[in-house]
DRENDO-1510 file (C-alpha; in Angstrom, 1 decimal, always signed):
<recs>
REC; n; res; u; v; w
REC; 1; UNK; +0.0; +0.0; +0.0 .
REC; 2; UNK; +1.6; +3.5; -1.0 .
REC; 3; UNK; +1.6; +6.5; +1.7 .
REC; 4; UNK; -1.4; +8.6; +2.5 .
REC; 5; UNK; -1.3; +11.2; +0.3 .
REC; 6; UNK; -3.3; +13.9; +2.4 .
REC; 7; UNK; -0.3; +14.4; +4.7 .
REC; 8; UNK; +2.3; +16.1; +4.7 .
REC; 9; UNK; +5.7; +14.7; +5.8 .
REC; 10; UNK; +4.8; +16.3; +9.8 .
REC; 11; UNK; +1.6; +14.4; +9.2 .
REC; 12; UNK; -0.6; +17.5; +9.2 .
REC; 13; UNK; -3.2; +17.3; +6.7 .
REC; 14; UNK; -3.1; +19.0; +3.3 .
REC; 15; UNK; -4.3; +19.2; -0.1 .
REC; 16; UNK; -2.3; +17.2; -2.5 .
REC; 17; UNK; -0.9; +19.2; -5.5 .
REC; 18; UNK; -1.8; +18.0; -8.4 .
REC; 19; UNK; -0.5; +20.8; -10.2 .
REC; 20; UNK; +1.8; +18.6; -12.6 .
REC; 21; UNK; -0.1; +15.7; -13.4 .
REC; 22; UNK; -1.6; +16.0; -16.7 .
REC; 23; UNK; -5.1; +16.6; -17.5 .
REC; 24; UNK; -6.6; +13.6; -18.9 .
REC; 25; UNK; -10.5; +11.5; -19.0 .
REC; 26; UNK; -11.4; +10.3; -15.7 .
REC; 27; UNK; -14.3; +8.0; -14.7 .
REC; 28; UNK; -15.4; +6.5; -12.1 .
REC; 29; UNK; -18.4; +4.3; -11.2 .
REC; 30; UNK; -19.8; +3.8; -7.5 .
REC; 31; UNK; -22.9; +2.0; -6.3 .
REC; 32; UNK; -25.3; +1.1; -2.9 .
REC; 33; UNK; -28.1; -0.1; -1.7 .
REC; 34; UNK; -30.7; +0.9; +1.0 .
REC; 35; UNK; -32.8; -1.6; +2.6 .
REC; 36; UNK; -36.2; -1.2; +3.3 .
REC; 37; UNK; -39.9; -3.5; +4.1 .
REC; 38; UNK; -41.7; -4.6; +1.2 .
REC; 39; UNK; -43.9; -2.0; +2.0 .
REC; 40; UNK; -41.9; +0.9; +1.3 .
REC; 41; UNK; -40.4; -0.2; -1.5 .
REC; 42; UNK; -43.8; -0.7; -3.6 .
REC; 43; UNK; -45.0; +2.3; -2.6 .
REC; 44; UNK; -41.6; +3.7; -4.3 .
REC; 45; UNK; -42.0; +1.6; -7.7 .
REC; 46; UNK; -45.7; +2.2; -7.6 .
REC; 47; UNK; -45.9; +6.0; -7.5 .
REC; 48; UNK; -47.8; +6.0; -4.2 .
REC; 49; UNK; -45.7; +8.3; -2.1 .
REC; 50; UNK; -47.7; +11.5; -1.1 .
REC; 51; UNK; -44.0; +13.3; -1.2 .
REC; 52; UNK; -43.9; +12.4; -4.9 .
REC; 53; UNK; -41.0; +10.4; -7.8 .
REC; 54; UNK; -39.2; +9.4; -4.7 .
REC; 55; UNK; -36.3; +7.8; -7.2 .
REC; 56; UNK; -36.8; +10.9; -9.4 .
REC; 57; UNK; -36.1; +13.7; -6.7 .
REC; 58; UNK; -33.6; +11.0; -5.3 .
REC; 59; UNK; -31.9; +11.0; -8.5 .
REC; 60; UNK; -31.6; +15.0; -8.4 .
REC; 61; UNK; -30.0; +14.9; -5.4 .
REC; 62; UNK; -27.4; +12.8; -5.8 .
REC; 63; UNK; -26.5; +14.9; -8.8 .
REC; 64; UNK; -26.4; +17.6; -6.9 .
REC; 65; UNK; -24.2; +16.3; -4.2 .
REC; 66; UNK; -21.6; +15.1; -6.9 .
REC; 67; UNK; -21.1; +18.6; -7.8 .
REC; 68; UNK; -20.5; +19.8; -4.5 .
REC; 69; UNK; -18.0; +17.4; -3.2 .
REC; 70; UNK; -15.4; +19.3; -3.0 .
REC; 71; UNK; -18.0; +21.6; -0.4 .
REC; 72; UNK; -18.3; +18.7; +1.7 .
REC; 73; UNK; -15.0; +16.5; +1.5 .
REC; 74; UNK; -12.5; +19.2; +3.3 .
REC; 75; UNK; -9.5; +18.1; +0.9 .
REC; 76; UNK; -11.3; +17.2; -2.3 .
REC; 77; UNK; -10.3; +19.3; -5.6 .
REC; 78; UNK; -13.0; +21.0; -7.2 .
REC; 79; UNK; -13.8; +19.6; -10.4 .
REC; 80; UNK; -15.2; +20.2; -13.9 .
REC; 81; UNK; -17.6; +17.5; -13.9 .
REC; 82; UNK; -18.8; +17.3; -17.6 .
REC; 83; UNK; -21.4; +14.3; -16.8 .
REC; 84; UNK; -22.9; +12.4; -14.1 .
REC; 85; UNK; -25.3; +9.7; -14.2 .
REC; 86; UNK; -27.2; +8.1; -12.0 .
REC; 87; UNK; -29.5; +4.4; -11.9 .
REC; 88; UNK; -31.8; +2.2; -9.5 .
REC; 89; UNK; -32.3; -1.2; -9.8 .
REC; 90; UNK; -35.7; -2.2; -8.1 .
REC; 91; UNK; -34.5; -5.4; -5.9 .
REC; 92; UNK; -37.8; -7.0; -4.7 .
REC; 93; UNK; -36.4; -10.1; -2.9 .
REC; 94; UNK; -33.9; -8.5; -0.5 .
REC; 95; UNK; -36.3; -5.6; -0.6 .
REC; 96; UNK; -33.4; -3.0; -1.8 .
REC; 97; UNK; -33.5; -0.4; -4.2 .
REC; 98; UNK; -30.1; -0.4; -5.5 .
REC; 99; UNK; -27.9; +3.1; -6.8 .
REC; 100; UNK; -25.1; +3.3; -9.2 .
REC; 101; UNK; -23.7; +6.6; -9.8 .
REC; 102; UNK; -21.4; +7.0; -12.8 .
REC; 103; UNK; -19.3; +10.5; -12.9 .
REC; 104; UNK; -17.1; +12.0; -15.9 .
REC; 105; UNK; -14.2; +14.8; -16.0 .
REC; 106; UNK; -11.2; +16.1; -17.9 .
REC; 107; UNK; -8.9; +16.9; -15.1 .
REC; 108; UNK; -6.2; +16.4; -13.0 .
REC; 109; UNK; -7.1; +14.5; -10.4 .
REC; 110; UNK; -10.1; +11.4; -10.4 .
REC; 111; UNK; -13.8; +11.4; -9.3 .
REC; 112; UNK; -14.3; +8.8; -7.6 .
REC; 113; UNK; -15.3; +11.1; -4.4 .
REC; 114; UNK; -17.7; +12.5; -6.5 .
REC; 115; UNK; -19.1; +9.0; -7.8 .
REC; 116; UNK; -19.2; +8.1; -4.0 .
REC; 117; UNK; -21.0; +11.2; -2.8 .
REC; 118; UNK; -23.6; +10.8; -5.7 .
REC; 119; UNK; -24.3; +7.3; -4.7 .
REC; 120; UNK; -24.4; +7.8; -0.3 .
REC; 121; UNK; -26.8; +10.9; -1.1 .
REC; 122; UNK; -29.0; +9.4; -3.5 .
REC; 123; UNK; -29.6; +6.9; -1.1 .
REC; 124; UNK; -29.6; +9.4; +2.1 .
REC; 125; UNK; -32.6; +11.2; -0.2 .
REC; 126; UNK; -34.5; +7.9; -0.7 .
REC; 127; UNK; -34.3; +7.3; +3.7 .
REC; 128; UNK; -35.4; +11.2; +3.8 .
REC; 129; UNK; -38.5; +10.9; +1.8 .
REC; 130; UNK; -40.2; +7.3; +3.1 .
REC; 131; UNK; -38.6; +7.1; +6.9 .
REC; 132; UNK; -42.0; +8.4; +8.2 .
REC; 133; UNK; -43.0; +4.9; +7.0 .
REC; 134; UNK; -40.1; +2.9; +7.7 .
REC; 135; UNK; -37.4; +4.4; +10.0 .
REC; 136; UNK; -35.7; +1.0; +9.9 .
REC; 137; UNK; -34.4; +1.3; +6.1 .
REC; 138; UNK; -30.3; +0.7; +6.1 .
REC; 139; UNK; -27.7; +1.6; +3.7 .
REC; 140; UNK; -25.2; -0.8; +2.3 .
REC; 141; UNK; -22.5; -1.7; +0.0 .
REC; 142; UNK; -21.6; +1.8; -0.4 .
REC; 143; UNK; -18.2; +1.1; -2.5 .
REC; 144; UNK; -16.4; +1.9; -5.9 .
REC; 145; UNK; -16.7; -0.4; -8.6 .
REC; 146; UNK; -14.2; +1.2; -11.1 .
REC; 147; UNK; -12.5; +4.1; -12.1 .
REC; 148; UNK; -10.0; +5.0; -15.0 .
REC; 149; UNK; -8.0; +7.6; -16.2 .
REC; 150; UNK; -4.6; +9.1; -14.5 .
REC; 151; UNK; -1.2; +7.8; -13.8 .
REC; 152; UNK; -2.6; +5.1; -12.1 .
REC; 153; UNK; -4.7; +4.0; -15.0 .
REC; 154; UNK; -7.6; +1.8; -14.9 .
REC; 155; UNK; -9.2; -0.1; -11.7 .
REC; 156; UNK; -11.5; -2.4; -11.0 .
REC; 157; UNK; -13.3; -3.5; -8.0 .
REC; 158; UNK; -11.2; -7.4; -7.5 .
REC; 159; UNK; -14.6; -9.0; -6.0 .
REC; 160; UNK; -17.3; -7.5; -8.4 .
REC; 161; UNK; -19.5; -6.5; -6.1 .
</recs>
């Protein structure tokens, strides 16, 4: 495992220069899952929730939160995002509705913070809108599947989860 790159050689945190890497495609692709009762989650695919397109607003949201990562994550780079998307999967066994959050840039540094945020908020939105009918939802699985781009090139998760 390489250092922490957030410290600085006295171990006081800092934002990593990235000043000389060059500018190139990055991508990087998160996903989730909230857990919920039956219940809640057909009254999500169904339409029913007085609140309104709880996936819809949920979808907004996370969109939203991608672009301000660098608002939330003290020692996150600002980025140019130049497209974010974002998908559920309806999961009626487990009952889940599952999130994968895909994020684009030409920059200097990666997104996967931004694929990450996308994903926890989208998810945060869905547990906002239906907890007055189940407070017991739960979030899981909250991990990066892949990114590419940089001088680290191209990852991908080793357990394809």
């Amino acid at each position: 495992m390489s250092k922490l790159s957030h410290f600085n050689k006295k171990g006081e945190a800092h934002m990593v220069d990235v000043g000389d890497k060059a500018i190139t495609q990055r991508r990087a692709i998160a996903q989730g899952q909230i857990r919920m009762q039956a219940e809640t989650l057909r009254m999500i695919t169904e339409g029913g929730h007085k609140k309104g397109d709880v996936l819809g607003i949920a979808r907004t949201a996370g969109i939203m939160a991608a672009k301000q990562t660098a608002n939330l994550i003290p020692l996150c780079h600002p980025l140019p995002l130049s497209a974010i998307e974002i998908d559920f999967e309806i999961d009626a066994d487990t009952p889940a509705v599952r999130c994968r959050a895909q994020v684009q840039t030409t920059a200097q540094t990666g997104v996967e913070m931004e694929a990450l945020t996308a994903v926890q908020v989208s998810l945060l939105t869905i547990y906002d809108m239906c907890k007055a009918v189940d407070r017991a939802m739960s979030m899981h699985d909250i991990c990066l599947l892949q990114k590419s781009g940089g001088k680290s090139g191209d990852w991908f998760r080793p357990d394809n989860s």
